[in-house]
VEXDO-101609 format. One record per residue (C-alpha): residue in three letters; x, y, z; residue number from 1. Coordinates in steps of 0.02 Angstrom, whole numbers, padded with zeros to 5 digits. Example, Ala and Ser with C-alpha at 12.3 -4.5 7.8 and 13.67 -1.06 7.14 Angstrom:
2
site aa=ALA	x=00615	y=-00225	z=00390	i=1 $
site aa=SER	x=00684	y=-00053	z=00357	i=2 $
This chain:
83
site aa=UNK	x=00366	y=00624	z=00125	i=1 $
site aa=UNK	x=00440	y=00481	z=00050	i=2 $
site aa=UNK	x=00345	y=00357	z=-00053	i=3 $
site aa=UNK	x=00364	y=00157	z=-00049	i=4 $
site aa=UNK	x=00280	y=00017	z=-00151	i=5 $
site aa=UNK	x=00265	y=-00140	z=-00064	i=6 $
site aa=UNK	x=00214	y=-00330	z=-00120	i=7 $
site aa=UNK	x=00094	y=-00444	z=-00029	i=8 $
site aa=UNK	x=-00052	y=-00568	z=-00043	i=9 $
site aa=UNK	x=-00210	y=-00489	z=-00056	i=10 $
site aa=UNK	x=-00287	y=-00536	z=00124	i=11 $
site aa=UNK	x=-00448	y=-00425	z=00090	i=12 $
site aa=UNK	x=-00578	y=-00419	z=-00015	i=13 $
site aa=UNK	x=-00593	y=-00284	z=-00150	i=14 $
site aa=UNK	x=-00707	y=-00179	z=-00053	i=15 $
site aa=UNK	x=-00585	y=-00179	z=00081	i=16 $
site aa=UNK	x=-00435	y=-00130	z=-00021	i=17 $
site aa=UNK	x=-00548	y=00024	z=-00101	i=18 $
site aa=UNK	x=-00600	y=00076	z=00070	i=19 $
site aa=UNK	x=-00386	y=00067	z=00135	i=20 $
site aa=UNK	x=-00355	y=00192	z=00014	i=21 $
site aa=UNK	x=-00478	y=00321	z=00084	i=22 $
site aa=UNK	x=-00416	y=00284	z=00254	i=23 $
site aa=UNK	x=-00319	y=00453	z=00341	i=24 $
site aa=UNK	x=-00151	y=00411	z=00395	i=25 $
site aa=UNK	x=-00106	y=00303	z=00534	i=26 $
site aa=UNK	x=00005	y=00291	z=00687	i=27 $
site aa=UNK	x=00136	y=00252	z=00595	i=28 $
site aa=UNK	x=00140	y=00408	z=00490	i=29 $
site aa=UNK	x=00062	y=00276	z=00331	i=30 $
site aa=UNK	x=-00048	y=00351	z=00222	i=31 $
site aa=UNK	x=-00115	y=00250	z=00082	i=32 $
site aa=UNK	x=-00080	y=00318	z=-00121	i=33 $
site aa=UNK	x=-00152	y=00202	z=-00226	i=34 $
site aa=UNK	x=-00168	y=00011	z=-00192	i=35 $
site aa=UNK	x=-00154	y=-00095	z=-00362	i=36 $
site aa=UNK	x=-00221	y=-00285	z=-00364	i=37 $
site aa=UNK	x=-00270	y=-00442	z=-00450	i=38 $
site aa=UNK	x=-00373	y=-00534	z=-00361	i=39 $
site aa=UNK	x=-00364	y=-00688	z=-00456	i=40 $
site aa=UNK	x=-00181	y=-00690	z=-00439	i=41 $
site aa=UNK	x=-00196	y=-00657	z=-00261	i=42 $
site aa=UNK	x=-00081	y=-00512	z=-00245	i=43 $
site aa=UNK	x=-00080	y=-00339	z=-00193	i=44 $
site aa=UNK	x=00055	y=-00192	z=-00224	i=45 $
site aa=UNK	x=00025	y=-00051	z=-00117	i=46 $
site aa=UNK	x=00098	y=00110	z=-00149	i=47 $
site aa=UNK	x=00107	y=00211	z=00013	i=48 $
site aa=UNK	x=00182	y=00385	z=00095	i=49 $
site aa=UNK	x=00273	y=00340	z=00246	i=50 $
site aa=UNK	x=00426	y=00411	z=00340	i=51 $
site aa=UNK	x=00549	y=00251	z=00322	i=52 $
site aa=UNK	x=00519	y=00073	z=00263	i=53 $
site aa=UNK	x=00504	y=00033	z=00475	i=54 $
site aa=UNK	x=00345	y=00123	z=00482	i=55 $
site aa=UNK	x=00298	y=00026	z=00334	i=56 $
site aa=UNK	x=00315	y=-00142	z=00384	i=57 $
site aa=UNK	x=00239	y=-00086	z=00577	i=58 $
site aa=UNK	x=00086	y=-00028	z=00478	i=59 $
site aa=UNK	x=00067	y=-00203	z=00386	i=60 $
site aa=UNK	x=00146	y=-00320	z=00543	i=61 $
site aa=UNK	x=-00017	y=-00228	z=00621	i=62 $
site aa=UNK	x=-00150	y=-00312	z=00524	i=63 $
site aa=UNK	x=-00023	y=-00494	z=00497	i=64 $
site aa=UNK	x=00032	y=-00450	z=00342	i=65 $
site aa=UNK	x=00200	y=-00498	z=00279	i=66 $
site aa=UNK	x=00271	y=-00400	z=00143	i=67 $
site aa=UNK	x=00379	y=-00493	z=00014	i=68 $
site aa=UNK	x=00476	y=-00342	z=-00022	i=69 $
site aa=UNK	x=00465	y=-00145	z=00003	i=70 $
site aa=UNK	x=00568	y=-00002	z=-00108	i=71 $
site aa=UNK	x=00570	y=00181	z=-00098	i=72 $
site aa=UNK	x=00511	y=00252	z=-00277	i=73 $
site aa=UNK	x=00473	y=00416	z=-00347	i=74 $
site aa=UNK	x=00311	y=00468	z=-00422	i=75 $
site aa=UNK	x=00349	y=00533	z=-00618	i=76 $
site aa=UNK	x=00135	y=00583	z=-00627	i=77 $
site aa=UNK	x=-00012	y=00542	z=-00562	i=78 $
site aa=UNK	x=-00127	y=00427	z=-00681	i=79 $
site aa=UNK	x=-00258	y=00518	z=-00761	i=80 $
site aa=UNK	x=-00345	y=00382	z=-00867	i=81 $
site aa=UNK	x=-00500	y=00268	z=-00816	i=82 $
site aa=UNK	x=-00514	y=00092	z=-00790	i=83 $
């Protein structure tokens, strides 16, 4: 499945953003990766597995987010540190 990483303001709060990222996949064929955000700064890069940028931006247009952009990427390995 392809993997995109998208830009937007943060329009949750952080408890919301953890609990996207455990959410199964939607109607869209989305499923959350990892979700990376500063919520001072207001912004919010998700990095999702979806079948084509479309499904993408249906799976954000659903909730009224506007994405500033979205690009395909590949994974080089999984982060295995803490925060």
């Amino acid at each position: 499945m392809p993997v995109f990483m998208d830009v937007h303001k943060v329009p949750f709060n952080e408890a919301n953003l953890k609990e996207l990222c455990a959410s199964p996949t939607d109607e869209f064929g989305v499923r959350h990766v990892n979700l990376l955000y500063n919520m001072s700064a207001k912004i919010c890069f998700c990095l999702l597995e979806a079948p084509d940028i479309d499904a993408v931006e249906k799976h954000h247009a659903k909730v009224n987010i506007k994405c500033e952009w979205i690009t395909e990427v590949s994974l080089a390995q999984p982060f295995q540190g803490s925060v």
